[in-house]
C-alpha positions, -999 to 999 in steps of 0.1 A, spaced: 0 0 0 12 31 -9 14 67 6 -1 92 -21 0 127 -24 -38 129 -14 -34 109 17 -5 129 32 -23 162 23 -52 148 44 -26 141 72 -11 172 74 -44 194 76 -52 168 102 -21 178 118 -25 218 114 -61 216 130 -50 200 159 -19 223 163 -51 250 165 -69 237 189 -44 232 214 -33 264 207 -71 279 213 -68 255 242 -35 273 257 -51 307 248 -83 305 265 -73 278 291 -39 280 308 -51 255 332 -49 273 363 -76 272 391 -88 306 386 -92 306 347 -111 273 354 -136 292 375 -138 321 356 -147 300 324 -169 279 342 -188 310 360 -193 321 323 -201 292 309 -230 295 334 -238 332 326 -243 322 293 -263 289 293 -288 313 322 -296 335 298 -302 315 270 -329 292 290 -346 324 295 -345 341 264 -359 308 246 -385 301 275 -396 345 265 -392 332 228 -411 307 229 -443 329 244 -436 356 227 -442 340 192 -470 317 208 -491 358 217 -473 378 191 -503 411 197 -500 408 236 -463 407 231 -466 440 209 -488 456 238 -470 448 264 -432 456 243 -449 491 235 -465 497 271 -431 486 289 -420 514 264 -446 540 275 -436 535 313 -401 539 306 -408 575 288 -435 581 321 -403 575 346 -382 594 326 -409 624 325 -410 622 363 -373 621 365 -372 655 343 -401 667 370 -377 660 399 -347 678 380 -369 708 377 -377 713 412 -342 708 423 -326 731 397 -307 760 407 -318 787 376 -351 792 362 -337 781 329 -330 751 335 -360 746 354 -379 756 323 -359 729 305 -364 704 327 -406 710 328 -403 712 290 -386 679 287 -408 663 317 -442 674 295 -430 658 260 -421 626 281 -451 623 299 -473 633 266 -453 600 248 -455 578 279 -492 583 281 -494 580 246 -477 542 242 -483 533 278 -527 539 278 -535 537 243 -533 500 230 -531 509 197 -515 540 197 -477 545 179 -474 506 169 -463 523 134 -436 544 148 -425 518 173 -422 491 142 -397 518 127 -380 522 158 -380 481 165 -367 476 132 -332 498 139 -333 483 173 -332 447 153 -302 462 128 -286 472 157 -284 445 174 -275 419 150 -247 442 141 -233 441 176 -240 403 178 -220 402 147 -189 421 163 -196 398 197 -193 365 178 -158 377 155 -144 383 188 -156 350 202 -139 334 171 -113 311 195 -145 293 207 -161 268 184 -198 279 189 -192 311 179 -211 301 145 -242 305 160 -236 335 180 -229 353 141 -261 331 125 -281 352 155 -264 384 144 -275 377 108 -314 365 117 -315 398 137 -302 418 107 -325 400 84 -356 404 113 -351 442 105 -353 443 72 -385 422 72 -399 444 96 -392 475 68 -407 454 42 -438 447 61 -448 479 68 -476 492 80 -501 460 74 -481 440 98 -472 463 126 -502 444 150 -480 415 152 -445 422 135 -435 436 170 -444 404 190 -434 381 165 -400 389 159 -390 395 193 -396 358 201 -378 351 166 -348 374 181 -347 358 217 -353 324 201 -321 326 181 -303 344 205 -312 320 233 -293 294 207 -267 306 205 -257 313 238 -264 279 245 -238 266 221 -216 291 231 -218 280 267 -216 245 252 -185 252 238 -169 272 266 -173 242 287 -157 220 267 -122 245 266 -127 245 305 -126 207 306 -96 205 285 
């Protein structure tokens, strides 16, 4: 039996793949007590949240209208604090300009709060728009989070997520306005779903580097 050309190119990429592993090994993993831990502990982190972002997921695409609701009231409330926190500011401030800033600021909060937070289906339009960046957004960052996971194997799925949220946006665009009742709910369960994933294998992954 011969040794073919073929045969040892097979071997030596064999060889080269191993030679990065163990060096993705020695990066990560220096085998010490504490870096043991401290990938364990995130190992954790990660496999946390992605039980509950798929367990959110998974409701929020079975009730993709209450989802919207409740994603645009949750919104309102935020603007309502925010209106009182202007409201504090005012009474606290030390010139009569900024206190007139600070009222100004207060009102148009509270005016939007009310708006998204007691009207049901008040602003789903504008919040679509403003969901759909949030989605761009965020895939871009998961994008950038999973290049600079790139010495973990699973970090595949972590840029797969980045993508789907990327993609989520865009669809969101392209639906406009007739599906802004349950675009909302429906692709935040989508988003969490995927993202749930792939902290999983991440997690997954980072586990098996500790073990090593």
């Amino acid at each position: 039996m011969g040794y073919n050309l073929q045969q040892f190119q097979v071997d030596i990429a064999a060889i080269h793949s191993s030679q990065e592993h163990i060096t993705m090994t020695l990066i990560v993993n220096d085998g010490t007590p504490e870096m043991r831990g401290l990938l364990d502990k995130s190992r954790k982190r990660l496999r946390n949240v992605g039980i509950i972002m798929l367990v959110l997921g998974v409701l929020a695409v079975a009730f993709p209208f209450v989802t919207t609701v409740a994603f645009k009231t949750v919104i309102g409330w935020l603007f309502l604090i925010g209106a009182f926190g202007h409201f504090y500011a005012a009474w606290n401030a030390d010139t009569p300009k900024r206190r007139s800033l600070d009222i100004i600021q207060g009102l148009v909060f509270a005016l939007i709060g009310g708006w998204l937070a007691f009207m049901p289906e008040g602003g789903l339009i504008t919040l679509t728009v403003l969901l759909a960046i949030a989605f761009l957004l965020h895939g871009l960052f998961e994008t950038m989070m999973a290049l600079w996971l790139k010495q973990f194997p699973g970090w595949k799925w972590m840029l797969a997520s980045g993508g789907i949220s990327v993609l989520a946006g865009i669809l969101i665009f392209a639906e406009l306005p007739s599906s802004a009742t349950w675009a909302i709910g429906l692709l935040i369960g989508i988003n969490l779903l995927s993202s749930g994933f792939s902290y999983l294998m991440v997690s997954m992954a980072m586990g098996k580097v500790a073990q090593a």
